[in-house]
C-alpha positions as CSV (number, residue, x, y, z in Angstrom):
1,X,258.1,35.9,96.9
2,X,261.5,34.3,97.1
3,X,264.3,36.5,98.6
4,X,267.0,34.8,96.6
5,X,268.8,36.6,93.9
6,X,269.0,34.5,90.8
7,X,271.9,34.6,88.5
8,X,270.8,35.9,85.0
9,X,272.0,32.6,82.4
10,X,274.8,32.7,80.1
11,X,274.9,32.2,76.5
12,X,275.3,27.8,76.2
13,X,274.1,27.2,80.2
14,X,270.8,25.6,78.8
15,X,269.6,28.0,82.0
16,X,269.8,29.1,85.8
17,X,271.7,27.5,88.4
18,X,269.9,26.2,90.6
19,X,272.4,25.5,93.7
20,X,272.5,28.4,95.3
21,X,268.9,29.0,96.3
22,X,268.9,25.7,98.2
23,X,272.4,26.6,100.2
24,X,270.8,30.0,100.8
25,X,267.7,29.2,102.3
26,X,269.0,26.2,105.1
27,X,272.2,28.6,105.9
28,X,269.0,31.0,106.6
29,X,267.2,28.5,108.7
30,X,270.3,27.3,110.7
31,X,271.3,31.0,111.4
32,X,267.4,31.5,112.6
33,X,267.8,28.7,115.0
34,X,270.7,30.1,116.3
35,X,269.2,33.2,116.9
36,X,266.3,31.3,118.6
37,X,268.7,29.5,120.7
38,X,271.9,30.7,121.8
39,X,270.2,33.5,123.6
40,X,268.1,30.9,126.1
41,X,271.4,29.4,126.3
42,X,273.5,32.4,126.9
43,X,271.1,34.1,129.5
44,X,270.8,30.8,131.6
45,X,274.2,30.3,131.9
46,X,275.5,33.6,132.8
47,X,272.3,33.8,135.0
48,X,274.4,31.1,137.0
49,X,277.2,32.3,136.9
50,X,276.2,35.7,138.3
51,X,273.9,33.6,141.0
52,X,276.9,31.5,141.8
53,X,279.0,34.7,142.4
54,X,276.5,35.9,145.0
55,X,276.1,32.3,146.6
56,X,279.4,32.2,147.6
57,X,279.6,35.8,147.8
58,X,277.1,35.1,150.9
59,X,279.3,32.7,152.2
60,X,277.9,29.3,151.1
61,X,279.1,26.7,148.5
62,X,278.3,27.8,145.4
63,X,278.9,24.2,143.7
64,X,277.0,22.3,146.2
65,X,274.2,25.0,146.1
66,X,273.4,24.9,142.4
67,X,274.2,21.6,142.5
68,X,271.2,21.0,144.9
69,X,268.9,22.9,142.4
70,X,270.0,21.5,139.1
71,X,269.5,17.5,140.0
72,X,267.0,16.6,142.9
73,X,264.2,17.2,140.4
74,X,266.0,14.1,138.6
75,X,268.0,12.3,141.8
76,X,264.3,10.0,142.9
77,X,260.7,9.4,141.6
78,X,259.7,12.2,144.6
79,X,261.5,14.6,143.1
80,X,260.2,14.3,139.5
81,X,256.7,14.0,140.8
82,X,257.3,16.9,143.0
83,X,258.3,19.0,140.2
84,X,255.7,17.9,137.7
85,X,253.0,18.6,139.9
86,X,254.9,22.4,140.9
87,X,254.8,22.6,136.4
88,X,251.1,22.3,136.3
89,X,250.2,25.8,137.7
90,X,253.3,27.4,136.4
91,X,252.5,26.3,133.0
92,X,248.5,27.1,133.0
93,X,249.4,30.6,134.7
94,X,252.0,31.2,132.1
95,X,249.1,31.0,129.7
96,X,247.1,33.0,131.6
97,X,249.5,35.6,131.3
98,X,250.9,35.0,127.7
99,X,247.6,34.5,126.0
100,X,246.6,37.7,126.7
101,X,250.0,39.3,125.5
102,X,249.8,37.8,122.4
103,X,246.6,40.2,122.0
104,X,248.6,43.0,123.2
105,X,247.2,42.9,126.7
106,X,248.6,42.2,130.1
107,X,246.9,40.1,132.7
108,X,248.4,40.1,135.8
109,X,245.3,38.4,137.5
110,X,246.5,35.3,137.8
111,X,246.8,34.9,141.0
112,X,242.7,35.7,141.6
113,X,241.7,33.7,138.7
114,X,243.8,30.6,140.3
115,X,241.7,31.2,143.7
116,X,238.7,31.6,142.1
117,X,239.2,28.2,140.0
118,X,240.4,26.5,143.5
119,X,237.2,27.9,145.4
120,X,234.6,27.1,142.3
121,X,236.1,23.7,141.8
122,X,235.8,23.0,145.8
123,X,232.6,24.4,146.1
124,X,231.6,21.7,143.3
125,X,233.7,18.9,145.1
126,X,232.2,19.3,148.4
127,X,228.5,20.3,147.8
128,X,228.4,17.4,145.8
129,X,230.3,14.8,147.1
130,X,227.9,11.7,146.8
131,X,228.1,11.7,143.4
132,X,230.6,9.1,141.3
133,X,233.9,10.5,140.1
134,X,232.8,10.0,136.1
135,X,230.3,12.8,137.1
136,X,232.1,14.9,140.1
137,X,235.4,15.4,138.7
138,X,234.5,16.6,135.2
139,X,232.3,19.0,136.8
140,X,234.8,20.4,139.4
141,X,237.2,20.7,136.9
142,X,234.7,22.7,134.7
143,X,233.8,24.4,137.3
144,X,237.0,26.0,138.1
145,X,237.3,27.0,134.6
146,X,234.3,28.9,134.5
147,X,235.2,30.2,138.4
148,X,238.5,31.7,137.1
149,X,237.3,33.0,133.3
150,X,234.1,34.9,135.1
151,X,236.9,36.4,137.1
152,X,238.8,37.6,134.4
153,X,235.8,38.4,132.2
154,X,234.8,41.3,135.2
155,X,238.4,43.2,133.9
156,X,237.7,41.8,130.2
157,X,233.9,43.7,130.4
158,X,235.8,46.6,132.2
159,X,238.1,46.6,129.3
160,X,236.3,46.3,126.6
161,X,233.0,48.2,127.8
162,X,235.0,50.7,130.1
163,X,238.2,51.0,128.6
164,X,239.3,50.5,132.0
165,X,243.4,49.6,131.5
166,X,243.5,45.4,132.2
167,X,246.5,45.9,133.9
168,X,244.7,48.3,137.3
169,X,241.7,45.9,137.1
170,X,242.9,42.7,137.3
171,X,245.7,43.6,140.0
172,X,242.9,44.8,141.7
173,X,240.9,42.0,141.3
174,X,243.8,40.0,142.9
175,X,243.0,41.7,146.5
176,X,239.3,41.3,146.3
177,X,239.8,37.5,145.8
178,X,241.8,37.1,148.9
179,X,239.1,38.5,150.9
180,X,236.4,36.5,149.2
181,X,238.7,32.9,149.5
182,X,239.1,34.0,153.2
183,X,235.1,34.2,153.7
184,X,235.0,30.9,152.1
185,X,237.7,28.9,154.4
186,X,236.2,30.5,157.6
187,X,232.8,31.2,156.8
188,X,230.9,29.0,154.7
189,X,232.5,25.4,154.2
190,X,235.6,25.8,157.8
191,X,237.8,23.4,158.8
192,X,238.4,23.6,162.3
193,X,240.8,21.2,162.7
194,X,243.3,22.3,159.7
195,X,244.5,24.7,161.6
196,X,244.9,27.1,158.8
197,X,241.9,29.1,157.0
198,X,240.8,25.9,154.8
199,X,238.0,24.4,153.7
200,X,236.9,21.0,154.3
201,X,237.9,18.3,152.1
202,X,236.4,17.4,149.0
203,X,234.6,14.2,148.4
204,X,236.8,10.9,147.2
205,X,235.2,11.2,143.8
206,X,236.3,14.8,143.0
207,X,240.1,13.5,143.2
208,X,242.7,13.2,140.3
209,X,243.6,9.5,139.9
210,X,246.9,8.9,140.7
211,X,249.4,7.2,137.9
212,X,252.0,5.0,139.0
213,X,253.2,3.6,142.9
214,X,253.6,6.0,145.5
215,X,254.2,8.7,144.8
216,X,251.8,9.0,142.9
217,X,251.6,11.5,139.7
218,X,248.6,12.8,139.6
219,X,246.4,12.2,136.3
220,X,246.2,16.2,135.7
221,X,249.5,16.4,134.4
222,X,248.5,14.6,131.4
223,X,245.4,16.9,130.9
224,X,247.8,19.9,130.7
225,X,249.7,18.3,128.4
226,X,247.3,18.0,126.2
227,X,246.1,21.7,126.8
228,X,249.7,22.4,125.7
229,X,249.5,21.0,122.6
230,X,245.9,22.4,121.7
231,X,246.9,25.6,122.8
232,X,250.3,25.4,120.3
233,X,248.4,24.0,117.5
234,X,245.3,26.8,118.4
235,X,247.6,30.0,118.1
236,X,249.6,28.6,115.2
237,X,247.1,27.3,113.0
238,X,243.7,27.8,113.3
239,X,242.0,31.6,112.1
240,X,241.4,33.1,115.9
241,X,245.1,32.4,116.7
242,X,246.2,34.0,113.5
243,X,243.9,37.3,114.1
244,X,244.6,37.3,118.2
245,X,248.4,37.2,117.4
246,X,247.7,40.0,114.2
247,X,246.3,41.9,117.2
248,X,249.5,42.0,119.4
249,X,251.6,42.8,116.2
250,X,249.8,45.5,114.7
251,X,246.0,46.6,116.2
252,X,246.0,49.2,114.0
253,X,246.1,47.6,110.3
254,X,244.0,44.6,112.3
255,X,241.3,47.0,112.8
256,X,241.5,48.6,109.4
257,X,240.8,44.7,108.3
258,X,237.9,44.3,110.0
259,X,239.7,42.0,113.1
260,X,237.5,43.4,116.3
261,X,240.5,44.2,118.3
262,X,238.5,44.7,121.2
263,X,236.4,41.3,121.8
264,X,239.6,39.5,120.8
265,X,242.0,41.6,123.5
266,X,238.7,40.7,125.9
267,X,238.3,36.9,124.5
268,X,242.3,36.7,125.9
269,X,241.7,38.2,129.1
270,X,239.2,35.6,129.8
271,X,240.7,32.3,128.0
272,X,244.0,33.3,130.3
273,X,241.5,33.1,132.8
274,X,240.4,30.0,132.5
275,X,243.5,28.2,132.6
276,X,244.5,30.0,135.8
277,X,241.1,28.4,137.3
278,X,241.7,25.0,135.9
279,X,245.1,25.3,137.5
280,X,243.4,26.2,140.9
281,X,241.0,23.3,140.4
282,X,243.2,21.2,139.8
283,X,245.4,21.9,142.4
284,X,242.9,20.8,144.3
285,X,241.6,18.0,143.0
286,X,245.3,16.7,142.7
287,X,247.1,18.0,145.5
288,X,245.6,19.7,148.5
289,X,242.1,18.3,148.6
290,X,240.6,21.4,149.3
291,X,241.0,25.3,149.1
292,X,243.1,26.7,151.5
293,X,244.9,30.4,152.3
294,X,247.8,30.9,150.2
295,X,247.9,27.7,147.9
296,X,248.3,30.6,145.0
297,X,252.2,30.5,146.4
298,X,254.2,32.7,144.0
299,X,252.9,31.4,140.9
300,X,251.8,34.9,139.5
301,X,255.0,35.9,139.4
302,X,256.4,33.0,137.9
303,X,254.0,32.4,135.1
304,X,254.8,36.1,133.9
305,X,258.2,35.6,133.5
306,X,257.7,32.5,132.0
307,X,255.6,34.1,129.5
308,X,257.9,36.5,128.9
309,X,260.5,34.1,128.5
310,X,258.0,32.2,125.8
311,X,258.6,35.5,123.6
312,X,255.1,34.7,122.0
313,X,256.2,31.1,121.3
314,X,253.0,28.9,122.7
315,X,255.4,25.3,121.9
316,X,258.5,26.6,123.5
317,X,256.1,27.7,126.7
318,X,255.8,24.0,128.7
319,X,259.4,23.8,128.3
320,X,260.3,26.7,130.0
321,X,258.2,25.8,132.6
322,X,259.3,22.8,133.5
323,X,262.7,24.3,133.8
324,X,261.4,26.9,136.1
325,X,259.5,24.0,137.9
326,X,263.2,22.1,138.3
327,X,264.5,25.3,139.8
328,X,261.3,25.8,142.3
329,X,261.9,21.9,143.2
330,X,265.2,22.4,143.6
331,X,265.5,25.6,146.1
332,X,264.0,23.5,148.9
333,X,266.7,21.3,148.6
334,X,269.5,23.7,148.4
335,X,268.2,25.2,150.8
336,X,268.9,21.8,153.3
337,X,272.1,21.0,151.9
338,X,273.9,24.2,151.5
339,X,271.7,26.4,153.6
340,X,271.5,28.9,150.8
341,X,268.0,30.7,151.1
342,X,265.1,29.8,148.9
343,X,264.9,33.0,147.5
344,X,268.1,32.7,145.7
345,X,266.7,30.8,142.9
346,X,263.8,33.5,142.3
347,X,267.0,35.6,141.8
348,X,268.5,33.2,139.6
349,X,265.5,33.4,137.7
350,X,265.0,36.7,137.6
351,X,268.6,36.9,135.9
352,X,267.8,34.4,133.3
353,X,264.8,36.6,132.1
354,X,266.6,39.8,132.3
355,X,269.8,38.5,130.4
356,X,267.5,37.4,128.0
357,X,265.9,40.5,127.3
358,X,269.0,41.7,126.9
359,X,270.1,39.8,124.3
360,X,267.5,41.1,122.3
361,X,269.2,44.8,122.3
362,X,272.9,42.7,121.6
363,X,271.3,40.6,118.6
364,X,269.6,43.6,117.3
365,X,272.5,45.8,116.9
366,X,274.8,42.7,115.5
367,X,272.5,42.8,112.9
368,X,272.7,46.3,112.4
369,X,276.1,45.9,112.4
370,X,275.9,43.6,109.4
């Protein structure tokens, strides 16, 4: 039903006008872009601001500093390669956080699930490592998949079964997964020579091919890119990403319509999953070669706050991330050419997410206000 107010006609007009209703509605959609994107704006530059106050509060250069981060993603083919490949697990850990929240439920697994992936998806590449690539890598990569959904599924059955809160299991699930990756690299497939708890490499044929001259992207950026957009189109469009989002919104009037809240809030728990274990597999299939202590690095933490920076929106998701990705990049390199420590940018964007949820209490009330 149209929100527009008609003007009754008078006597002669041969009916209504018909001008305003169009003005009406695209000053509507302008001043909903704006709300959409002057806070994202807003929070990222006062974010700097604030983290350029502290830089040089330390001590350091704060021009040269954010300089550092802002451009060597862009200043050389290393750097953009560098950053795309840091995008991949951001990005698929984002969605193993925000796929879930869009269900109402928070999984904050996905550091385990990314382990699980890498270890399934090694386990594949290594016993297996005769066969040809059109056969090993599909199944590695499927295999990781599976490695990191089952994980997720154990807190999606404790959840749904149990009604065991997602948020103690799958944190708890995290710590179980470093023991069982640590078995793995010193146990059952060791690398003495790495000189780290690793496993040995994986065969030639479980590797991502490599696009363009050294260095090489690897191929798997362009299978999460078209995850992205299946994912986007998924939520939006198709009847299981209308009920799972009806489920966040509102589980109560979902459940008096007949939407099983419960198998959907476990189905997200364990599709987050899996993209957390395609993003271990892939890391190794496209990067390390092999499972190895610690590759998880701190994308848990950076694929929640992406997702909470998505604000449920699954298109504006790979954007974000790849800005977090430039940042990530980028804090190595301030780190060599102002000395500023790495852990400034986590700072940085720890500022841009709380800004922005700030500027959800400021909109709010300047809509009150009007």
């Amino acid at each position: 039903m149209s929100t527009v107010e008609q003007t009754p006609p008078t006597p002669g007009s041969g009916g209504p006008p018909s001008a305003p209703a169009p003005r009406g509605h695209g000053s509507g959609a302008v001043t909903g872009v704006a709300w959409t994107v002057l806070p994202y704006v807003a929070s990222v530059v006062l974010a700097f601001l604030v983290g350029g106050l502290l830089i040089q509060a330390m001590g350091y250069s704060a021009v040269d500093a954010l300089e550092a981060v802002l451009t060597s993603s862009f200043d050389s083919r290393f750097g953009m390669v560098e950053t795309l490949h840091k995008w991949v697990p951001i990005v698929l850990c984002a969605y193993a956080f925000a796929i879930p929240l869009a269900t109402g439920k928070f999984n904050i697994g996905a550091e385990g699930q990314l382990l699980l992936g890498a270890t399934g998806g090694a386990a594949i590449g290594i016993t297996f490592s005769d066969l040809p690539a059109v056969l090993l890598l599909p199944a590695m990569l499927v295999a990781g998949v599976l490695a990191g959904a089952l994980w997720a599924g154990i807190a999606a059955v404790l959840l749904v079964r149990f009604r065991v809160n997602e948020v103690l299991s799958t944190v708890l699930l995290n710590f179980v997964s470093f023991r069982l990756i640590d078995w793995v690299a010193t146990s059952v497939w060791p690398d003495a020579g790495a000189g780290h708890p690793a496993t040995t490499p994986v065969g030639d044929g479980a590797r991502l091919p490599l696009i363009g001259e050294a260095p090489g992207l690897h191929s798997g950026v362009l299978l999460v890119l078209a995850l992205a957009v299946f994912i986007a189109v998924g939520m939006r469009f198709t009847p299981t990403g209308f009920e799972m989002r009806a489920v966040g919104d509102n589980p109560r009037a979902s459940l008096i319509n007949g939407v099983k809240t419960s198998r959907l809030a476990g189905a997200g728990l364990v599709i987050g999953g899996g993209a957390a274990g395609l993003a271990g597999a892939i890391d190794v299939a496209g990067v390390q070669g092999r499972m190895l202590e610690g590759m998880q690095s701190n994308f848990l933490i950076l694929g929640i706050i992406v997702g909470l920076m998505a604000r449920g929106s699954m298109l504006a998701l790979p954007f974000i991330a790849f800005g977090i990705a430039v940042l990530e990049f980028g804090a190595g390199t301030m780190q060599l050419v102002a000395s500023v420590p790495v852990e400034m940018v986590l700072v940085i964007e720890a500022l841009i997410l709380l800004f922005l949820l700030l500027s959800d209490i400021v909109r709010n009330r300047l809509r009150g206000a009007a």
